[in-house]
C-alpha positions as CSV (number, residue, x, y, z in Angstrom):
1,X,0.0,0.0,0.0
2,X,1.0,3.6,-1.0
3,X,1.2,5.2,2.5
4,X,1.6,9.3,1.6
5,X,3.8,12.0,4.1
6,X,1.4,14.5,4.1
7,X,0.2,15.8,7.1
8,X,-3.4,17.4,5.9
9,X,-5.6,15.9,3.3
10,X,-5.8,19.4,2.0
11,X,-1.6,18.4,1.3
12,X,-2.1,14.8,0.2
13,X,-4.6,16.4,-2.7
14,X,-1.6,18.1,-3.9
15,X,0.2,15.1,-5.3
16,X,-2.2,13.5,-6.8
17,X,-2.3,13.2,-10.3
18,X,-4.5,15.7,-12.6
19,X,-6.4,12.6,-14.4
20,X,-6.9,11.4,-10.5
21,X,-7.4,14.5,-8.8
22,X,-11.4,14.8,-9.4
23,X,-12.5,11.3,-8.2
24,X,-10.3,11.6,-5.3
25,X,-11.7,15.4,-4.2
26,X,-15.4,13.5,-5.4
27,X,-14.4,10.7,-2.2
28,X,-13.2,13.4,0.3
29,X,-17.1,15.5,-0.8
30,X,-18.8,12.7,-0.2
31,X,-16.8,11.7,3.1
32,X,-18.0,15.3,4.3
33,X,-21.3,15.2,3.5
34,X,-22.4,11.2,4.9
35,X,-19.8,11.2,7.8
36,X,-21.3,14.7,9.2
37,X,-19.4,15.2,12.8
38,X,-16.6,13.3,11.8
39,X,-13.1,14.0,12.2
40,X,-11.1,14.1,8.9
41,X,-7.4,13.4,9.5
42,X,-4.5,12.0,7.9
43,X,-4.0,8.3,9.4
44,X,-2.3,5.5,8.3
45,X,-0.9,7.2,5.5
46,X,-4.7,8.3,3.8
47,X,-7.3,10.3,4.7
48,X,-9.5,8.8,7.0
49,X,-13.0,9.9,9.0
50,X,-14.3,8.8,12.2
51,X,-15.9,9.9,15.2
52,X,-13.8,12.4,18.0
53,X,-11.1,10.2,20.1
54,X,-11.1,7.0,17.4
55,X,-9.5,5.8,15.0
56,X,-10.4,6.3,11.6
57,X,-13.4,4.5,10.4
58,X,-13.6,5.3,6.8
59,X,-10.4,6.0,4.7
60,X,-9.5,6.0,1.1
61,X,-6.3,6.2,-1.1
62,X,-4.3,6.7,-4.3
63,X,-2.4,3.7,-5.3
64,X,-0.3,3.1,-8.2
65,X,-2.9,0.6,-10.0
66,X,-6.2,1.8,-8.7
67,X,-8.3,4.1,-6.3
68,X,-9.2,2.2,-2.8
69,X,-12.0,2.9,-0.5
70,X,-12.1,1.6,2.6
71,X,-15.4,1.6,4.7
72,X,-14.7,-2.3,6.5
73,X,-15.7,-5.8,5.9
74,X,-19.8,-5.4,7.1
75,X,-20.0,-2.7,4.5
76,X,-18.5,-4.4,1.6
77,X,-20.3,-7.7,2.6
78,X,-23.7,-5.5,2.7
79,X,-22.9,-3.7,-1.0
80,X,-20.0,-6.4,-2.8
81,X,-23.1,-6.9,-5.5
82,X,-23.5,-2.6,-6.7
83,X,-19.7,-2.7,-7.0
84,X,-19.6,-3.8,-10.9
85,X,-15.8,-3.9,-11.7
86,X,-14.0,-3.3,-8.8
87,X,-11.6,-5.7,-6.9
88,X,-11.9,-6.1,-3.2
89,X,-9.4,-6.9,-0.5
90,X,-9.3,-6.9,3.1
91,X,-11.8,-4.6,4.1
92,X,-11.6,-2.5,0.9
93,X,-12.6,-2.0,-3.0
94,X,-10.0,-1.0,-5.6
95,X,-11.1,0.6,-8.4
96,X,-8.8,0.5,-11.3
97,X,-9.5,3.4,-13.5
98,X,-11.2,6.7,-12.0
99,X,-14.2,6.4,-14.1
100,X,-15.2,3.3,-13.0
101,X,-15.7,4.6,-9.8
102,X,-19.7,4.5,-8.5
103,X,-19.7,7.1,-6.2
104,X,-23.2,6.3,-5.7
105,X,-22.2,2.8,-4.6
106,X,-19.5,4.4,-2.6
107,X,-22.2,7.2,-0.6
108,X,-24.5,4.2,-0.2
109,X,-21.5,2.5,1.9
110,X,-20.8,5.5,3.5
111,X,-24.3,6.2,4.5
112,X,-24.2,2.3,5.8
113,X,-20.9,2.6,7.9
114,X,-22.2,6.1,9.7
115,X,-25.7,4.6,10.5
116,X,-24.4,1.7,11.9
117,X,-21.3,3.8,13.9
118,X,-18.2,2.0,13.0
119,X,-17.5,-0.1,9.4
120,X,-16.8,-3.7,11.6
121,X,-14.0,-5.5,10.9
């Protein structure tokens, strides 16, 4: 995994690639808007959301073959079948090519994980 140095996510934008750069900030929107009251922070290397005084919940990252999302195993389990061509891993989704993201896949997991407090592991 491609852990970044960047202390701010507003930093970590900054090296991502132009042909990258609008999915990414299109995660980080959607992050904000379904995990209201959640912290964003760098952790791990990625941004990542979650309540005051835990650890990050939700995170996703840049990697040199694809995008990855991360909201945990219950979430993935509870959405695998929306995700049309994307990979999954342990407690993730990788998505190869930016446009084959479904962010409304991806805010249906989100919305999931927040209702249900914490994305189980």
């Amino acid at each position: 995994m491609v852990q970044s140095t960047a202390a701010t996510v507003d930093e970590f934008l900054i090296g991502i690639d132009a042909d990258r750069l609008g999915a990414i900030r299109q995660l980080r929107a959607l992050c904000q808007e379904h995990l209201s009251g959640w912290q964003e922070r760098m952790q791990w290397g990625m941004p990542g959301y979650g309540p005051a005084g835990s650890d990050a919940v939700v995170s996703f990252n840049n990697q040199k073959e694809y995008i990855s999302v991360y909201p945990g195993k219950a979430a993935l389990e509870e959405h695998r079948g929306k995700l049309k061509g994307a990979s999954f891993g342990g407690g993730c989704v990788r998505f190869p090519k930016p446009d084959q993201i479904d962010f409304e896949a991806v805010s249906t997991m989100l919305r999931h994980v927040y209702t249900n407090g914490r994305a189980g592991s």
